[in-house]
C-alpha positions as a printed NumPy array, in Angstrom:
array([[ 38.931,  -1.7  ,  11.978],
       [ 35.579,  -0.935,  13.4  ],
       [ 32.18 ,  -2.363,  12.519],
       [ 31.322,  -0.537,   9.736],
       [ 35.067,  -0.151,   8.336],
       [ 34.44 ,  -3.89 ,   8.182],
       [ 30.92 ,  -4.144,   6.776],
       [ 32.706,  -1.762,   4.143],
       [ 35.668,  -3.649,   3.42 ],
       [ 33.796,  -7.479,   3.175],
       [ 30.202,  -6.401,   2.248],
       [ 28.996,  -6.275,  -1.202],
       [ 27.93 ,  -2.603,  -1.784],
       [ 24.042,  -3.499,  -2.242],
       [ 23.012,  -1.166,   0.624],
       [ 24.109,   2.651,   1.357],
       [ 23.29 ,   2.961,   5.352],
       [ 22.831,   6.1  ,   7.189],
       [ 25.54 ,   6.895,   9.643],
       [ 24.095,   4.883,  12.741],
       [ 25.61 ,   1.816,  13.735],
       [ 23.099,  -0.422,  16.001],
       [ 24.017,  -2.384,  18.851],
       [ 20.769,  -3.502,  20.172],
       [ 16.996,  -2.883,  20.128],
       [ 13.864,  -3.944,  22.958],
       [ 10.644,  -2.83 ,  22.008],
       [ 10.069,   0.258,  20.145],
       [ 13.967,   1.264,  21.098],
       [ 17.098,   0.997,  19.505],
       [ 20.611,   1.921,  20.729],
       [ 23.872,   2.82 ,  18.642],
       [ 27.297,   1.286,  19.543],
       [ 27.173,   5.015,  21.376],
       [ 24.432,   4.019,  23.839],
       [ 21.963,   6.796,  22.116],
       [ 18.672,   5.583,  22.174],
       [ 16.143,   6.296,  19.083],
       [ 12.585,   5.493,  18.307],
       [ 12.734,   2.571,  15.692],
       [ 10.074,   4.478,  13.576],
       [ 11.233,   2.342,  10.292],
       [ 10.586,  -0.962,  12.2  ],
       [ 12.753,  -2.771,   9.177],
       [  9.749,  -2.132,   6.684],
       [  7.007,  -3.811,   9.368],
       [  9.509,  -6.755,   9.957],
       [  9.712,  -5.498,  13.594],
       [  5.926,  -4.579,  14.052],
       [  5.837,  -6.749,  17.108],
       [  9.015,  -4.812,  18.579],
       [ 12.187,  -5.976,  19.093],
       [ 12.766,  -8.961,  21.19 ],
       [  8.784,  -9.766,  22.415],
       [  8.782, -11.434,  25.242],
       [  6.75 , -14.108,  23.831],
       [  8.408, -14.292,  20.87 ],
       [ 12.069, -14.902,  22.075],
       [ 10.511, -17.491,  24.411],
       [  8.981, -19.433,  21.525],
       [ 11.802, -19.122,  19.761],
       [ 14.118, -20.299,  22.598],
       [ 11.867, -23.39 ,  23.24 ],
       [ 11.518, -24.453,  19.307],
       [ 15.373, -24.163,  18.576],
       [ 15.732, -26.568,  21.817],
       [ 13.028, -29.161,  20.719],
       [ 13.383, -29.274,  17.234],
       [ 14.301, -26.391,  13.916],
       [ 14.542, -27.351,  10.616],
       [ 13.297, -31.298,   9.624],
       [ 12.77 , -32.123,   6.114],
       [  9.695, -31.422,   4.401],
       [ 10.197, -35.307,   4.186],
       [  8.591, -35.76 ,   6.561],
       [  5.553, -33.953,   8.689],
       [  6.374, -31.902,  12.124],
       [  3.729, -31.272,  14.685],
       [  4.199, -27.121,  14.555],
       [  3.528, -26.878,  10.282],
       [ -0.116, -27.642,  10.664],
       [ -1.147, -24.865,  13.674],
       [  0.528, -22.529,  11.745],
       [ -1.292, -23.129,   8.605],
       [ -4.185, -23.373,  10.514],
       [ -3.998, -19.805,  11.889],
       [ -2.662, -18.363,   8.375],
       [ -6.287, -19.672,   7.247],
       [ -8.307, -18.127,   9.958],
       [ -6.942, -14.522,   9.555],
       [ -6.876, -14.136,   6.35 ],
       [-10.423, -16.138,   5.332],
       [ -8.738, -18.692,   3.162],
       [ -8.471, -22.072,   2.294],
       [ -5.07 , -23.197,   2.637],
       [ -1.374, -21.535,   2.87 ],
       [  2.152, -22.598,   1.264],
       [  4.777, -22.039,   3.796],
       [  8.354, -20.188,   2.39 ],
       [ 10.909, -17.509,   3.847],
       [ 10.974, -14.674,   2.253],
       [  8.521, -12.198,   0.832],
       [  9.91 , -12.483,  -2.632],
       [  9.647, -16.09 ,  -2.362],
       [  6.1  , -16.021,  -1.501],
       [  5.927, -13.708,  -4.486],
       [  7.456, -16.084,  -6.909],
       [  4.991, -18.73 ,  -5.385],
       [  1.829, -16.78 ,  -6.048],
       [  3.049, -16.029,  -9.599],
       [  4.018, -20.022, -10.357],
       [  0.038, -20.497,  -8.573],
       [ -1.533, -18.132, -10.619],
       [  0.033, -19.313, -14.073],
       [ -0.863, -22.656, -13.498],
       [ -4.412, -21.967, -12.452],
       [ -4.565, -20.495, -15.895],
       [ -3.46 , -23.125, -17.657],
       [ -5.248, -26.075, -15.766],
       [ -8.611, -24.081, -14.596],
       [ -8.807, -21.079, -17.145],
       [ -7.886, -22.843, -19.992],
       [ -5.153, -19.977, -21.057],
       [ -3.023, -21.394, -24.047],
       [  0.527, -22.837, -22.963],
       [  3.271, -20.285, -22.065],
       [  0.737, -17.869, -23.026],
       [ -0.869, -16.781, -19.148],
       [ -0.356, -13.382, -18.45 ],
       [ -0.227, -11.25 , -14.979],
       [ -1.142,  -7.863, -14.768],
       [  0.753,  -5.473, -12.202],
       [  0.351,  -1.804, -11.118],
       [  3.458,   0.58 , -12.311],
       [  5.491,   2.005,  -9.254],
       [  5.085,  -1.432,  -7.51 ],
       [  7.492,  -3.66 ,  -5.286],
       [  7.401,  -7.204,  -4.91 ],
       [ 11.014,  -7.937,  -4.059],
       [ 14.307,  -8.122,  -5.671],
       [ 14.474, -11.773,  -7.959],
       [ 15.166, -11.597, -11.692],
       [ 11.255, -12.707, -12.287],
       [ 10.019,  -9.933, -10.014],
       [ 12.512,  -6.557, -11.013],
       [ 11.567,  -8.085, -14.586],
       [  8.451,  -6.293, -14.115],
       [  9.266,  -2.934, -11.59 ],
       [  9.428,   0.175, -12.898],
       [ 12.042,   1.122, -11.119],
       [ 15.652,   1.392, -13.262],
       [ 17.887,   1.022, -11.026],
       [ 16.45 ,  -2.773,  -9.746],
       [ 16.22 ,  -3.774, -13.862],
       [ 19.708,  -2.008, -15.005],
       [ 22.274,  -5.018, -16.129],
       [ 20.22 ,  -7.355, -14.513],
       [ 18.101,  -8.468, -17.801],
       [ 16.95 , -10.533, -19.87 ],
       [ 13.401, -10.905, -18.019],
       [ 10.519, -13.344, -17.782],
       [  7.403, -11.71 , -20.568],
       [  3.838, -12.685, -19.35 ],
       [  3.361,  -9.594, -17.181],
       [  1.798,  -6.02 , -18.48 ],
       [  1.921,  -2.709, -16.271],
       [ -0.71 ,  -0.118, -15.923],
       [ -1.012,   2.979, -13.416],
       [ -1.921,   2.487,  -9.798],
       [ -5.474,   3.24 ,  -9.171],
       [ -6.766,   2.961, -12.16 ],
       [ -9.296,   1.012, -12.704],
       [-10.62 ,   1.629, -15.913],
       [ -6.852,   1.074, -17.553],
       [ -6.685,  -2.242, -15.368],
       [ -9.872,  -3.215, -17.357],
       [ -8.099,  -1.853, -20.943],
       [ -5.374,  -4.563, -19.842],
       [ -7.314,  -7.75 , -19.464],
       [ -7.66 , -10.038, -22.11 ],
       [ -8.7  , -13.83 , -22.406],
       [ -5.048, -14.585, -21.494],
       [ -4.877, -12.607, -18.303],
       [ -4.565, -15.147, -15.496],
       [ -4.043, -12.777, -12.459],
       [ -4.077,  -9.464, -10.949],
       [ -1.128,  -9.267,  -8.682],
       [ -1.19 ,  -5.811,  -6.901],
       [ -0.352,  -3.837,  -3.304],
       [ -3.154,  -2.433,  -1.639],
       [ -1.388,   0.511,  -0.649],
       [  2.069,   1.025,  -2.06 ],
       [  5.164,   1.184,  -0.053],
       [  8.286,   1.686,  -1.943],
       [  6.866,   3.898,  -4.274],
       [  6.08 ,   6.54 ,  -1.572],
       [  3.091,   4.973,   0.876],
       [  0.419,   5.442,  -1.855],
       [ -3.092,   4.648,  -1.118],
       [ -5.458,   3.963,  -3.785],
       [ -8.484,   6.366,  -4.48 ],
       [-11.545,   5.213,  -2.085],
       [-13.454,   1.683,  -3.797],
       [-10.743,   1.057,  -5.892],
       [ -9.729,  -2.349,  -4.347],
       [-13.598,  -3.103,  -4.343],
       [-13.806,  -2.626,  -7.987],
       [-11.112,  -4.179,  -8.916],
       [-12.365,  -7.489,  -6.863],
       [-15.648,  -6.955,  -9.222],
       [-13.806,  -6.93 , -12.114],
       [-11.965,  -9.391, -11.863],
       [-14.864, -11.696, -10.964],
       [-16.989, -10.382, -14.205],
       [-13.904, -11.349, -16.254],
       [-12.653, -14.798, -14.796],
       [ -9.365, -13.211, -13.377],
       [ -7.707, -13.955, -10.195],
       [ -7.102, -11.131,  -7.526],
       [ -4.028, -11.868,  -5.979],
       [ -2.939,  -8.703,  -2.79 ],
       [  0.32 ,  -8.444,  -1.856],
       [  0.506,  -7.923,   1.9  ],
       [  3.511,  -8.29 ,   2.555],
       [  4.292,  -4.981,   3.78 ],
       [  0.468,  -3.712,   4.61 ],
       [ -0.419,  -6.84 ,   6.274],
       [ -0.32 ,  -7.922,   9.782],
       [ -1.828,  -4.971,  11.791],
       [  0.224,  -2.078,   9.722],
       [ -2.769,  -0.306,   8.728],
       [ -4.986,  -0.619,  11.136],
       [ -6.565,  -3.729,  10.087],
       [ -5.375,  -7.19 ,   9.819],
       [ -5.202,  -6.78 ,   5.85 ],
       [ -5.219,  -3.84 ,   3.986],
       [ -7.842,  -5.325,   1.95 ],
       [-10.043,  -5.634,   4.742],
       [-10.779,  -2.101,   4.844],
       [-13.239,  -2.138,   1.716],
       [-14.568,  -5.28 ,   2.785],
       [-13.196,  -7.157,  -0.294],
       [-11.912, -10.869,  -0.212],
       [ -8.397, -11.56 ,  -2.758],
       [ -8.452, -14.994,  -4.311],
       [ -4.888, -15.594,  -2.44 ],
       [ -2.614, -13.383,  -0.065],
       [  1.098, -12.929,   0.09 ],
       [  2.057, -12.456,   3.821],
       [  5.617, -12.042,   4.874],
       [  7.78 ,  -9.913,   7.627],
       [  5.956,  -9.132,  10.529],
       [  5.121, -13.059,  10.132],
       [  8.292, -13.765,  11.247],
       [  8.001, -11.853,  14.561],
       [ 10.967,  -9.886,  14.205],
       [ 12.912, -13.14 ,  14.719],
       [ 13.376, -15.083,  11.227],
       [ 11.982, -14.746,   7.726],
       [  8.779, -15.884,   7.599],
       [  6.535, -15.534,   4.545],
       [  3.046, -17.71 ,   3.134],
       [  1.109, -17.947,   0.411],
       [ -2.445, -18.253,   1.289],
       [ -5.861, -18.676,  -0.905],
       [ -8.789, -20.32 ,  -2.095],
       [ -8.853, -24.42 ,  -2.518],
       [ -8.952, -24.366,  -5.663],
       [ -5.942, -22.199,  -6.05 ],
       [ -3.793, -23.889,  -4.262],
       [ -4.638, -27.193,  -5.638],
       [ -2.984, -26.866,  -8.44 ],
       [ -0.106, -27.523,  -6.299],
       [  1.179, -31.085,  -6.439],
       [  4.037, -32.91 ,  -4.798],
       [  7.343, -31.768,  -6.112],
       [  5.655, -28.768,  -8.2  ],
       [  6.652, -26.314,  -5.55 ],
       [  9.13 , -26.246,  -2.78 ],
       [ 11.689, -25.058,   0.177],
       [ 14.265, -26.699,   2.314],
       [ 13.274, -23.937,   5.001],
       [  9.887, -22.848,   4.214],
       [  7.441, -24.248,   6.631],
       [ 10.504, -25.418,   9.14 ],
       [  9.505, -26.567,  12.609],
       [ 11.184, -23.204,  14.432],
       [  9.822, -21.058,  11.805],
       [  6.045, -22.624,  12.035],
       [  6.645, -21.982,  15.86 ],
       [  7.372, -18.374,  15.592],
       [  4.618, -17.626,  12.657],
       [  2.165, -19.02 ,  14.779],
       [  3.653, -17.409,  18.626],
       [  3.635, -13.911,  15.986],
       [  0.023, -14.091,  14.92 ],
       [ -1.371, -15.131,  18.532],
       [  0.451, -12.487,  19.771],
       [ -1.254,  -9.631,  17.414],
       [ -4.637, -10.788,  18.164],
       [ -4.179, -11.154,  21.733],
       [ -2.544,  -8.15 ,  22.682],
       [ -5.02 ,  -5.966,  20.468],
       [ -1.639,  -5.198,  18.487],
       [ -4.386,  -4.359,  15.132],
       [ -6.228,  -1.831,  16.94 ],
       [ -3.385,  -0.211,  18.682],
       [ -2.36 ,   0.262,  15.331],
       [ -5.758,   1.776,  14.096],
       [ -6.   ,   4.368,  17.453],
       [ -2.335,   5.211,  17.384],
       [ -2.177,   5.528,  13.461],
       [ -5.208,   7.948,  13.682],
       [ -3.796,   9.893,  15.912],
       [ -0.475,  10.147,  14.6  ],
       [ -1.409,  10.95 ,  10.879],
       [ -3.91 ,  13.611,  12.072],
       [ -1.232,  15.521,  14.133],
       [  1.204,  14.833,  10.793],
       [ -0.96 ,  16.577,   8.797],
       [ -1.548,  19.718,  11.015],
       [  2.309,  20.758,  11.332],
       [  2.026,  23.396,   8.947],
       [  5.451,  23.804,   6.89 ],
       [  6.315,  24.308,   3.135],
       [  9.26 ,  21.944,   3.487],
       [  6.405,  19.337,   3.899],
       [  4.139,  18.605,   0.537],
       [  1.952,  15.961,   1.844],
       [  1.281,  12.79 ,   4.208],
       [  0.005,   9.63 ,   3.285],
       [ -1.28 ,   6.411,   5.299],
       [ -3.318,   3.963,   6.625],
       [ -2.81 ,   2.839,  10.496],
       [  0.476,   3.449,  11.695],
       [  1.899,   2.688,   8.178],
       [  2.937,   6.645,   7.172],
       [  4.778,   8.366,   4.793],
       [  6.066,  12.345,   4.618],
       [  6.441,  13.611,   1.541],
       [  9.227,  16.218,   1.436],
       [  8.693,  18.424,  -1.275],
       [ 11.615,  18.439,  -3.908],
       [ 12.683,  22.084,  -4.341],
       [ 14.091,  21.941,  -0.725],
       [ 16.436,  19.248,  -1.483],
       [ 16.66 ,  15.295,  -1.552],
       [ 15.077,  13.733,   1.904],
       [ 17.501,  11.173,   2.151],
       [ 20.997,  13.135,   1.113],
       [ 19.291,  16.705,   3.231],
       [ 17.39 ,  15.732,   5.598],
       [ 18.424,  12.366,   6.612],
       [ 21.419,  13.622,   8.395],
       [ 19.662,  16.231,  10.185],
       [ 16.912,  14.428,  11.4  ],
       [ 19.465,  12.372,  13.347],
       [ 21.167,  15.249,  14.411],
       [ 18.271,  16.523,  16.231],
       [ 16.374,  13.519,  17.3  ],
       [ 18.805,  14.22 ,  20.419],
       [ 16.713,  15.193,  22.892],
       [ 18.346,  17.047,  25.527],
       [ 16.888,  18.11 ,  29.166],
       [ 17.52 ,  20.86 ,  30.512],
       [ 16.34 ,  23.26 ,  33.55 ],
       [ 13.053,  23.651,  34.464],
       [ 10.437,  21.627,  32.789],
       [  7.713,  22.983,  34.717],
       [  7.664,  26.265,  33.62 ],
       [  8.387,  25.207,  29.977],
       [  5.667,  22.876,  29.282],
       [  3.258,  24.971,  31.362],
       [  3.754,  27.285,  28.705],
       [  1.641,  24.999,  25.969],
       [ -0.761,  23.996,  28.406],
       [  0.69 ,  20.721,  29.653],
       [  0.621,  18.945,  33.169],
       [  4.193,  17.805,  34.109],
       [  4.603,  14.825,  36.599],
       [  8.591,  14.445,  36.659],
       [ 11.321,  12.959,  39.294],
       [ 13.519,  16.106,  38.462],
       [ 12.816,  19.222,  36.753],
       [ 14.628,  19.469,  33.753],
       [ 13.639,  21.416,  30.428],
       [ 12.916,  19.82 ,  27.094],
       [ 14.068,  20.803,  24.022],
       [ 15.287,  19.757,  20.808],
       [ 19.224,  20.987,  19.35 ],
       [ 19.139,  21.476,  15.744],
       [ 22.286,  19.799,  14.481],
       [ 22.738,  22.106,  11.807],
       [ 22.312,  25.702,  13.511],
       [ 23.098,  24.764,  16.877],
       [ 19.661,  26.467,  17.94 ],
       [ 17.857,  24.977,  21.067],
       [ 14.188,  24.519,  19.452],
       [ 11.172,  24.654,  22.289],
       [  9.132,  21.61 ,  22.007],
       [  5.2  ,  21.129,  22.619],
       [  4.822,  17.478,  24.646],
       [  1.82 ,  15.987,  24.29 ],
       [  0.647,  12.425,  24.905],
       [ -1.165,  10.05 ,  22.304],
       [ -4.433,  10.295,  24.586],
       [ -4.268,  14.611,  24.255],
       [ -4.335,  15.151,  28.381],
       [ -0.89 ,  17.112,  27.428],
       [  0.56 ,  14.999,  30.555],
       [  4.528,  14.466,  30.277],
       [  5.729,  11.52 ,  32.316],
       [  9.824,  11.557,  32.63 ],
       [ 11.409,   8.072,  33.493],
       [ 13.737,   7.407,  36.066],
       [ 16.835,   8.69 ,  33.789],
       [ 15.161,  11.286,  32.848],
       [ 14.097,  10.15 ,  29.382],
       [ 10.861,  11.749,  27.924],
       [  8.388,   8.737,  27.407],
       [  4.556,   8.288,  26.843],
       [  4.387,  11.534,  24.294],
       [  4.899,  13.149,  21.104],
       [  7.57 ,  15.876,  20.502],
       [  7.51 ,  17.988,  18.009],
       [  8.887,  21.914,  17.533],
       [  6.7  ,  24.458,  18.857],
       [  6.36 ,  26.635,  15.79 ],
       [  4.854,  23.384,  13.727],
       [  1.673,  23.44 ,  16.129],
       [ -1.869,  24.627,  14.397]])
């Protein structure tokens, strides 16, 4: 049997994967057991925002895994600390509680926010309650789907943790309807991811930061998804200038590497933490403090946040100039984007999914020259071969428009002859 004849035969049927079986990735690249490269544009949900395989990241890696990986929280290591350190310093916090996974850091902040209501608020026992935006995801425990609105997480799965209340993303003045003396938290997204890349209406997150100081509340953002760079800023919150009470960080934390995920916010927050209230046998290992921290220097000193701003600029304002009725709208923030295909020309995944891969297969041809001088462009190549894109359903050699990120119209081809340092897209979608 092959690889996925295996996966299908031994793996528990929790995933449906498209028909592309990976073999190895470097950078923005991936390659299928094939050898056909692609463009990892879903970057495993921002796990692999730093690329596959950084450099600096391996070599961390490499050096922790030789020195020392995963000590008891026992005892102290000499990598925990930094880490924390840094967590604290990017996201304007007080202190962090190391853990693996974004649902995990989920869980914490909900366990941190309860008890602040009961020890600091003064909320009745077993009474603390957390409100949460409808269409949200927060990961995949029993706690956490307890409160989704999404049917096919909760179906079979129940019965679910109460204390949590669900209003409409956005919506301030419902979010205000909702709180009551026993509302502990606000546990939101920023911008929403699984529900379709949905960005709140403009001061949203700033009001909602005012209201819940005017009514004692807690404003706790999940960034686990936004954060790190995606949007163009190190936290989606940043961008109206508002500061959360505590911060759930997660995958790109990890560096591509490990799971990796924090809970960060202010002192008096976290101090409701005591020993043996809270815990991990992996979260805040030696190898994994190692890589958090290697991740996070590596962001800030390779400008990886404001690559993310240019680039995402650029890319969502060429997104929404290809003018086609297949496409209702784009959404985003940074390079963090989302396509809506509009419904009445079939289901994006079960459609379009196939096809896309199809015809991501860029093939070169004769004469590049003439065909790019044709939109305008400057070609500096080492053969002269013509681009354009085979649609994998009709068979029809599309002409393409190449154009790099910096709008020169320059196409550089690499040594084997692979289109690099542009964007392709068909001719007929141009403005």
């Amino acid at each position: 049997m092959d690889a996925v004849e295996l996966e299908n035969r031994y793996s528990a049927r929790n995933y449906r994967p498209l028909p592309v079986t990976l073999a190895r990735g470097e950078g923005a690249y991936l390659w299928d057991t094939d050898g056909r490269r692609y463009i990892d544009m879903m970057s495993a949900y921002s796990a692999v925002s730093h690329g596959h395989g950084h450099p600096r990241i391996l070599a961390a890696l490499e050096a922790q895994a030789r020195r020392l990986a995963v000590p008891s929280r026992a005892y102290h290591n000499d990598r925990l600390g930094p880490f924390l350190q840094k967590i604290c310093e990017v996201t304007g916090l007080d202190a962090a509680l190391p853990m693996n996974t974004g649902a995990e850091a989920v869980e914490t902040a909900i366990k941190a926010a309860r008890r602040w209501g009961y020890r600091v608020k003064r909320i009745a026992r077993d009474r603390a309650e957390i409100i949460v935006a409808r269409g949200n995801f927060h990961g995949r425990t029993t706690t956490i789907i307890g409160f989704s609105s999404e049917p096919d997480y909760r179906d079979g799965f129940g019965p679910f943790a109460p204390g949590f209340r669900a209003v409409p993303f956005g919506d301030l003045a419902a979010m205000e309807a909702a709180i009551t003396p026993e509302t502990a938290a606000v546990l939101i997204e920023p911008i929403q991811g699984e529900a379709g890349i949905i960005v709140p209406p403009a001061g949203w997150l700033a009001g909602l930061r005012a209201l819940c100081d005017a009514k004692g509340v807690l404003l706790i953002v999940d960034e686990v998804q936004s954060g790190l760079g995606r949007t163009g800023a190190w936290f989606a919150y940043q961008h109206e200038r508002v500061r959360p009470d505590g911060v759930i960080l997660g995958k790109a934390l990890g560096g591509g590497v490990l799971p990796v995920s924090a809970f960060a916010g202010r002192r008096e927050l976290m101090d409701v933490f005591t020993p043996g209230s809270h815990g991990s046998t992996f979260g805040g290992n030696a190898l994994a403090a190692a890589v958090g921290l290697e991740a996070l220097r590596v962001l800030e000193e390779e400008g990886l946040v404001e690559r993310s701003r240019v680039l995402g600029e650029h890319m969502l304002q060429r997104l929404r100039r290809i003018k086609s009725p297949v496409l209702k709208e784009v959404r985003g923030r940074g390079l963090w984007a989302g396509a809506e295909i509009d419904g009445r020309f079939g289901d994006a995944r079960a459609t379009f999914g196939p096809r896309m891969l199809e015809a991501c297969s860029v093939e070169l041809m004769a004469d590049v020259r003439e065909k790019v001088r044709e939109y305008g462009g400057e070609v500096q190549a080492l053969g002269t071969p013509t681009v354009s894109v085979r649609d994998g359903y009709t068979g029809v050699d599309i002409p393409v428009a190449l154009e790099r990120a910096d709008g020169t119209g320059r196409v550089v081809l690499d040594a084997d002859l692979q289109v690099v340092g542009f964007f392709v897209r068909p001719a007929e979608a141009m403005a």
